[in-house]
N, C-alpha and C positions, 0 to 999 in steps of 0.2 A: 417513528419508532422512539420510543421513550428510556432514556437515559438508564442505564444499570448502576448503582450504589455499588464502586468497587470497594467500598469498607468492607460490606456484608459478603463479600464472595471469601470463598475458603481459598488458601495461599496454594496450594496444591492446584484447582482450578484455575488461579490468575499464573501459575507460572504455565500452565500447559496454553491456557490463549495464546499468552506472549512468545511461546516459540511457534505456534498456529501463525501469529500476527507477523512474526519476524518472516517466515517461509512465507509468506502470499504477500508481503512488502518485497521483500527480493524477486519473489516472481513476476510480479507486475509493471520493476523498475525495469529489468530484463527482457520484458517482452515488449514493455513502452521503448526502450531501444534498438531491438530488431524492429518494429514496424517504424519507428522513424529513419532507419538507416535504409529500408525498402520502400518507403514513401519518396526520401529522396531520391533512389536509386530508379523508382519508377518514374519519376517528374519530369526527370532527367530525359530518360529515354522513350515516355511517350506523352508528356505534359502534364500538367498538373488535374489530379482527380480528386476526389471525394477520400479515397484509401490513402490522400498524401495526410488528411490532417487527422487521422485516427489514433494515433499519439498521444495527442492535445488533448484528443478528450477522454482520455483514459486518467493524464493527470491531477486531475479532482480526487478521484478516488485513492489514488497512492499518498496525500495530502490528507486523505481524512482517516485511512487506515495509519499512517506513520503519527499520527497523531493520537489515538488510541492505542497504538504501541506504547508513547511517549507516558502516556498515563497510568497504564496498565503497571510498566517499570518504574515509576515514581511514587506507586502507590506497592509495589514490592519493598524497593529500597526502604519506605517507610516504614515496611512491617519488621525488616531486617533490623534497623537500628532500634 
C-alpha cells in the first residue's frame, strides 16, 4: 500500500481520520487486553493454547495504527500554527 501525502489532504478530512484513528487505537488496545486477560485465564485452567498468544499478535497492528495517528496529529498541529 503506497504512502498518502498528508500535506495534500484537506484539514477537514485529516481531522475526521484522526478521530476514526483514535476510536480503533482505543478499541484494539482494549480488546488486546481482554484477550490477554482470557488467555491467561484460560492457561491457567486448561494449559497453554494457540488463543493464549492472540494478543501478541494483534500488537503490531496497534503500533502501526498509533503511529499514523501520531502523524496524522503532527501534521494537524502543523497546519494549526
Amino acid at each position: 500500500m503506497a504512502q498518502e501525502d498528508l500535506t495534500k489532504i484537506a484539514t477537514q478530512e485529516l481531522e475526521k481520520r484522526a478521530k476514526f484513528m483514535k476510536i480503533i487505537v482505543w478499541a484494539m488496545a482494549i480488546s488486546m487486553v481482554i484477550m490477554a486477560i482470557s488467555g491467561i485465564i484460560l492457561s491457567i485452567k486448561k494449559g497453554f493454547s494457540a488463543l493464549s498468544t492472540t494478543a501478541i499478535c494483534f500488537l503490531p497492528l496497534v503500533i502501526i495504527f498509533s503511529a499514523q495517528l501520531k502523524k496524522i496529529t503532527k501534521e494537524l498541529k502543523s497546519r494549526v500554527n
